[in-house]
C-alpha distance (Angstrom), angle and dihedral (degrees) to the residues before:
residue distance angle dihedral
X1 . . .
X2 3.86 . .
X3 3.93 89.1 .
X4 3.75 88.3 50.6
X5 3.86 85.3 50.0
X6 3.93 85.7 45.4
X7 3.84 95.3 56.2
X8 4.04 96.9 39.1
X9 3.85 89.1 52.7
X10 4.03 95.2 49.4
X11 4.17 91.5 36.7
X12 4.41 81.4 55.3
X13 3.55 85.0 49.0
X14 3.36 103.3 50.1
X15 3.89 101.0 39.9
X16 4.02 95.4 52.2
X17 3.79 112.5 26.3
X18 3.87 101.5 28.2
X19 4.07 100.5 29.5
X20 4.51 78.9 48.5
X21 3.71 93.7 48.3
X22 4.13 95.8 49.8
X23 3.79 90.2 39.1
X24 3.91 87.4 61.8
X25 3.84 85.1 41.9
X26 3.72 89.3 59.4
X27 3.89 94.3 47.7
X28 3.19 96.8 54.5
X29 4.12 90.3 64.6
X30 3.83 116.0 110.1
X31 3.80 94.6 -130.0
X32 4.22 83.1 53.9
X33 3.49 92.6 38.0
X34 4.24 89.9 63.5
X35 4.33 86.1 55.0
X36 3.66 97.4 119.6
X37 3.94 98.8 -171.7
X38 4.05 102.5 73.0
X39 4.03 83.4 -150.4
X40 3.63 97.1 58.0
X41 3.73 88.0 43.3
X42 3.60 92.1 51.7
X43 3.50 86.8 55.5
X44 3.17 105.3 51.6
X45 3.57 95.1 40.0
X46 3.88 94.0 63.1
X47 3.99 94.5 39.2
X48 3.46 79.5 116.9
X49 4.02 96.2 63.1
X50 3.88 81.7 50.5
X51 3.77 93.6 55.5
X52 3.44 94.2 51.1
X53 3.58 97.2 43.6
X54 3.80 87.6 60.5
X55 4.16 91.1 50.3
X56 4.10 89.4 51.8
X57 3.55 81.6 56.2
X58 3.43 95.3 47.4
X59 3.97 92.5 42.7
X60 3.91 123.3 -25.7
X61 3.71 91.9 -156.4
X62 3.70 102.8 51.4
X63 3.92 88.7 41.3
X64 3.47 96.5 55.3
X65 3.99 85.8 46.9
X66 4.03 85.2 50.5
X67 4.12 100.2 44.5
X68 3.67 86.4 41.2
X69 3.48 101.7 53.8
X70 3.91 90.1 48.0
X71 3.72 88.6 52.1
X72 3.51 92.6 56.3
X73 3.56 104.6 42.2
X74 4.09 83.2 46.0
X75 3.74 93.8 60.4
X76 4.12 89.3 44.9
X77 3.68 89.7 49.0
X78 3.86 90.4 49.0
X79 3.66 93.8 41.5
X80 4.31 88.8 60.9
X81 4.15 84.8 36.2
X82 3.56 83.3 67.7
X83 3.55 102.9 39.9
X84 3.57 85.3 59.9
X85 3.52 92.6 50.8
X86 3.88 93.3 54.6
X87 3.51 86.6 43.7
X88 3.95 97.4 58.1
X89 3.85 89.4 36.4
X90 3.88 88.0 -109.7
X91 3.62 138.2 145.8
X92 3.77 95.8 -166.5
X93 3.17 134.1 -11.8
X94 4.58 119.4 -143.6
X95 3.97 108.1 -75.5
X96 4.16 87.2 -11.6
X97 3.50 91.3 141.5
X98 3.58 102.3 46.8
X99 3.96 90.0 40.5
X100 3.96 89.8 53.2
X101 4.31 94.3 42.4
X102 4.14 88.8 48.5
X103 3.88 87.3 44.4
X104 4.17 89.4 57.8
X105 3.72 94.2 37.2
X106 4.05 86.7 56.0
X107 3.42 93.3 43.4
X108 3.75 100.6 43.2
X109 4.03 85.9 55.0
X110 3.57 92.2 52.5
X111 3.93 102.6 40.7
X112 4.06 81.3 50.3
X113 4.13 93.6 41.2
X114 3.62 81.1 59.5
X115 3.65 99.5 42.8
X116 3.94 88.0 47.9
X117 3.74 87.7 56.6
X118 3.82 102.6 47.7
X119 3.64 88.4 55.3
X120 3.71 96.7 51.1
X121 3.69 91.8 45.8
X122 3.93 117.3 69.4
X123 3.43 127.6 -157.0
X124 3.85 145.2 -175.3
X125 4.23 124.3 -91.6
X126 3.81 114.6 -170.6
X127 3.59 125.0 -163.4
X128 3.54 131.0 179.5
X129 3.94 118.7 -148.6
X130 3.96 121.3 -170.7
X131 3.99 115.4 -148.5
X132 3.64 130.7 -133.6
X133 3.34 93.7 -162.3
X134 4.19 131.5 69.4
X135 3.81 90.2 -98.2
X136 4.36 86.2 -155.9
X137 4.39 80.4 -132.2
X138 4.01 121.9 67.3
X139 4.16 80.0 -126.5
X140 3.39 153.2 -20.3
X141 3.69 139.1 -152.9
X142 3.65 127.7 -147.3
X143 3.61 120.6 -164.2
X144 4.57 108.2 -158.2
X145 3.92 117.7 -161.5
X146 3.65 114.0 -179.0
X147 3.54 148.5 161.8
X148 3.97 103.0 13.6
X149 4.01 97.1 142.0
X150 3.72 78.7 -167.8
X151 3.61 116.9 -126.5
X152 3.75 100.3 36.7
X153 4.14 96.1 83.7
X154 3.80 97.8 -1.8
X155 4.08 142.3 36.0
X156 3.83 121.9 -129.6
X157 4.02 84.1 -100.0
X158 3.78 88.5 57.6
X159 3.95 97.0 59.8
X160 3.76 88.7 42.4
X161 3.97 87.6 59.0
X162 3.80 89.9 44.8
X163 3.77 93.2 47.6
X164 3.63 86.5 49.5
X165 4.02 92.0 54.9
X166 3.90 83.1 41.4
X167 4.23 87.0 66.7
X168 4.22 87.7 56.4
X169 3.54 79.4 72.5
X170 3.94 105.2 61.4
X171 3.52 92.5 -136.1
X172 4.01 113.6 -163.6
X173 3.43 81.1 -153.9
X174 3.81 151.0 -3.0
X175 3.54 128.2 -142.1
X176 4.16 129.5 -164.3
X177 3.67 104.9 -161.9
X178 3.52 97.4 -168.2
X179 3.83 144.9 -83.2
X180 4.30 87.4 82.6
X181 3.69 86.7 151.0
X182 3.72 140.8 21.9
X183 4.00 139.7 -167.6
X184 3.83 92.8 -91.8
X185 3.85 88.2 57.0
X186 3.59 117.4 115.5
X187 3.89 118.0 -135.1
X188 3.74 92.9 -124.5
X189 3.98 87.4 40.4
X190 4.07 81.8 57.8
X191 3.78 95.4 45.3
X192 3.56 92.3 60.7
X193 3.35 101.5 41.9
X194 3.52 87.7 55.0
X195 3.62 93.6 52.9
X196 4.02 81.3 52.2
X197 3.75 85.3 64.8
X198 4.13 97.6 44.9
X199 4.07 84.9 55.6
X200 3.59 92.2 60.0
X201 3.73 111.2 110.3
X202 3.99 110.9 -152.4
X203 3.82 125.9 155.2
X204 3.97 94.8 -123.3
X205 3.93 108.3 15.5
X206 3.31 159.1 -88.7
X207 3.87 123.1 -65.9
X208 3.59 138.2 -164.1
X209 3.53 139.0 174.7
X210 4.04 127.1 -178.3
X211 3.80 129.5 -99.8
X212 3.89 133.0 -163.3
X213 4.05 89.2 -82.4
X214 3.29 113.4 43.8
X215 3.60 100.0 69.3
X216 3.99 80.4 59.2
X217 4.24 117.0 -122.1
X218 3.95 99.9 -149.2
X219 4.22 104.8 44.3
X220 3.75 97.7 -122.8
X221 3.08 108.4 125.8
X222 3.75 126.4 96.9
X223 4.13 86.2 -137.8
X224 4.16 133.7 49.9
X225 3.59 152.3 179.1
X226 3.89 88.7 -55.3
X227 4.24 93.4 53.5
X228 3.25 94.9 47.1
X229 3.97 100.4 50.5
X230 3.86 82.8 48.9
X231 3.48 97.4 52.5
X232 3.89 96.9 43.5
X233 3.38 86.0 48.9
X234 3.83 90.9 53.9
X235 3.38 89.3 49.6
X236 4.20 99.5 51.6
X237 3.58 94.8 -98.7
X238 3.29 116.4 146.7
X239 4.31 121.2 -161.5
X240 3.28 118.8 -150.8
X241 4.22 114.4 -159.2
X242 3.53 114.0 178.9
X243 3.58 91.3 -30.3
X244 3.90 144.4 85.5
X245 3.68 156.5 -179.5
X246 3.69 150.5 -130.6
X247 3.79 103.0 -103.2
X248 4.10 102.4 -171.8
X249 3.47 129.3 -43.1
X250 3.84 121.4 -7.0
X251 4.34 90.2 -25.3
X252 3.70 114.7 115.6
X253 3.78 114.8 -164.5
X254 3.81 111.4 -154.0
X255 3.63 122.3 -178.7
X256 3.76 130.8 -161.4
X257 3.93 142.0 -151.2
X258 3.56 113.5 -116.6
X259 3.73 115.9 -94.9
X260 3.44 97.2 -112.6
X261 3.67 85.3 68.3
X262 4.05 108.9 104.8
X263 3.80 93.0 -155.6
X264 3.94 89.1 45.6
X265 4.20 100.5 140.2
X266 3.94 106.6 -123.7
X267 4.24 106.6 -113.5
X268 3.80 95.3 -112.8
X269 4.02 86.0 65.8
X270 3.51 87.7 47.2
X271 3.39 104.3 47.9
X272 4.11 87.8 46.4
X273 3.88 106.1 114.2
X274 3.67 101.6 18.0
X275 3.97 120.1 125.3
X276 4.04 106.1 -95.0
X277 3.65 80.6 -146.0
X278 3.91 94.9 66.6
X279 3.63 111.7 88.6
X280 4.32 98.3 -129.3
X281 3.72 117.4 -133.1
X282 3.68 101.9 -160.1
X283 4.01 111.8 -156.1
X284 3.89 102.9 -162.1
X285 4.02 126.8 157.4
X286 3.31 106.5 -154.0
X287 4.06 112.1 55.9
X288 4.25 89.4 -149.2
X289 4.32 98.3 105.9
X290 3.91 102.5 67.9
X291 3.47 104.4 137.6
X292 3.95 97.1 36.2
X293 3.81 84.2 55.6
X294 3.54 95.1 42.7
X295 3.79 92.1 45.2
X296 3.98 88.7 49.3
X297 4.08 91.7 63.7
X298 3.94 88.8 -112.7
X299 3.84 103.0 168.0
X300 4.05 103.0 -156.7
X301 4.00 127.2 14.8
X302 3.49 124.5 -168.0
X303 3.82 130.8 -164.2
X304 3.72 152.7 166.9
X305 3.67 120.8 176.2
X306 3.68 101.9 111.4
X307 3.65 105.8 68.0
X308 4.13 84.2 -139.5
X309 4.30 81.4 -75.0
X310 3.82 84.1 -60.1
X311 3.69 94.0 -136.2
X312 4.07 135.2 33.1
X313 3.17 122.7 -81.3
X314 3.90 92.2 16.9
X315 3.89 86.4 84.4
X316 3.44 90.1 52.5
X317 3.73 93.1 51.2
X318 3.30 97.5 45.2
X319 4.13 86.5 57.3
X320 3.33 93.4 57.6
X321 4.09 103.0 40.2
X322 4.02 88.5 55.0
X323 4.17 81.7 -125.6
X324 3.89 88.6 151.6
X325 3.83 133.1 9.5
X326 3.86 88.8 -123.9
X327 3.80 139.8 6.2
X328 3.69 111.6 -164.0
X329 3.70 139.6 -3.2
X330 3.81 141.0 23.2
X331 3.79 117.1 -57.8
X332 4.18 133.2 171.6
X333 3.85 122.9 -139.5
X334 4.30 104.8 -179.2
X335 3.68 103.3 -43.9
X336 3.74 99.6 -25.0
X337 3.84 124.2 102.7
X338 4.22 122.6 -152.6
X339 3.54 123.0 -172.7
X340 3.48 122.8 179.4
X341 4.02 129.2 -162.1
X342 3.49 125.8 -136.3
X343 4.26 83.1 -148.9
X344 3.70 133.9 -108.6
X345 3.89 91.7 -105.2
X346 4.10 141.1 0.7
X347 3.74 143.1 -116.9
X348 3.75 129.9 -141.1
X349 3.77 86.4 -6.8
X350 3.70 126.2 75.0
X351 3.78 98.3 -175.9
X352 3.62 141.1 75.2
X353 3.12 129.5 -160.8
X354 4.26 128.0 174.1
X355 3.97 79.3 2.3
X356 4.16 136.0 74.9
X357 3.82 131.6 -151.4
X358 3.50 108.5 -111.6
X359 3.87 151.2 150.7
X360 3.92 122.6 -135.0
X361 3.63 130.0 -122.9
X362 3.86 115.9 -165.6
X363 3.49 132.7 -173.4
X364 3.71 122.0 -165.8
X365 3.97 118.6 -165.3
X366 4.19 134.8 178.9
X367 4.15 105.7 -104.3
């Protein structure tokens, strides 16, 4: 409901004030300026309301991202327009207007051409994390997948082909952390990607714990909760809820309910009982329980959640509300490690921008 709210709100926004403030933009050029016929120049001049009409019906979301980022980069490009104005002691200069809207229409395609393609396009992230406990195993590799809400940027066959270049790894294991499926998913979109996940070839498993999505918020899909633990299990997936396992060696495996979860189990309970001599791998969707984690001796924590901010300046928001404890990247806080994904694919949004579309290879080894 509140991202419905979201989306409404910036879709009002964008069709009166912004679509009104670029249609006076566009009047105000000379070749518009000689329209006679105030209809035909009324037209014209709000062809760009009519564009972005037909993109909200295409996808409200993605249009708003679109218009937005035009409107943006059109008030930056202005702002220097002018500057150079004051600078040469001009009001105007001969088609300046039309030379400096064309220049952030151009631009705003490309900068989003790119950002379409980097999200479409996944890639590999290796890090490299350095025990402080006897690991029991000279190594081991973990392999995360996260956040594809299949469907959005990629079909069921798509994950397959990914999980597929995922085994050229030789993954010890793989973990989903959550968000494997979304509302938008199709059921046979779902069935294949979880037949992606069966042809993974690991040495100990396959390992998935929820997110926010893929229990599903709006109850249209022709599949739930119940399908989706079938077929995982089907597929030798196993889910780990507030629970875990000794995976080889000295490596506990612990896997946690999403934090959106009211009867989620806090990670001091969890970690009660377990061996202070296994190094913890903590598998936990949402990175929003740092300290708790950190406090609770939990060796390695691994997220997704954030999608890397998916687009500037969300990142930077994000930073400054305290939203998560972490965005992107690998970081240390006494002797526990947090990485967080930016995901192997996207939801609503099919653009990146400051972020990439990837999955993460990890290698642990003894100091």
């Amino acid at each position: 409901m509140a991202w419905f709210l979201l989306v409404l709100t910036i879709t009002l926004i964008v069709l009166v004030p912004v679509n009104i403030y670029i249609a006076r933009k566009v009047r105000k050029f000379k070749c518009i300026e000689k329209i006679k016929d105030k209809k035909i120049k009324f037209i014209v001049s709000y062809i760009f309301l009519l564009i972005t009409l037909i993109f909200l019906w295409w996808n409200a979301t993605n249009a708003n991202i679109i218009v937005l980022h035009f409107f943006f980069i059109l008030l930056l490009g202005e702002f220097i327009y002018n500057i150079v104005c004051m600078i040469k002691k001009r009001m105007d200069f001969k088609y300046g207007q039309e030379i400096v809207f064309s220049i952030c229409l151009v631009f705003t395609a490309v900068y989003l051409g790119i950002a379409y393609y980097i999200a479409h396009h996944v890639v590999e992230t290796h890090y490299e994390v350095v025990a402080n406990k006897d690991l029991g195993v000279d190594k081991f590799r973990i392999v995360q997948v996260t956040d594809s809400h299949v469907g959005a940027t990629m079909t069921g066959d798509d994950f397959y082909n990914y999980m597929t270049e995922i085994n050229k790894t030789n993954p010890d294991i793989v973990v989903v952390t959550g968000d494997f499926v979304d509302d938008d998913t199709s059921y046979e979109n779902f069935i294949r990607s979880c037949e992606g996940l069966g042809a993974l070839k690991t040495n100990y498993g396959v390992y998935f714990v929820f997110g926010n999505h893929d229990k599903g918020y709006f109850n249209n899909r022709t599949y739930g909760e119940k399908e989706i633990r079938e077929e995982l299990a089907k597929n030798n997936v196993f889910i780990l809820e507030d629970d875990g396992l000794n995976i080889v060696g000295n490596i506990y495996l612990l896997g946690r309910q999403d934090r959106s979860v009211r009867t989620r189990k806090p990670i001091m309970e969890l970690m009660e009982g377990i061996d202070d001599n296994y190094y913890v791998i903590d598998l936990n969707h949402q990175p929003n329980d740092y300290e708790n984690e950190k406090n609770a001796n939990v060796d390695l924590v691994i997220s997704g959640h954030t999608h890397g901010g998916q687009v500037f300046p969300l990142m930077i928001i994000d930073r400054m509300i305290g939203a998560n404890n972490q965005i992107y990247g690998m970081e240390s806080r006494d002797d526990t490690t947090f990485i967080v994904s930016s995901g192997i694919g996207d939801w609503a949004v099919k653009f990146r921008t400051g972020t990439i579309a990837e999955y993460v290879v990890i290698d642990i080894k003894n100091k």
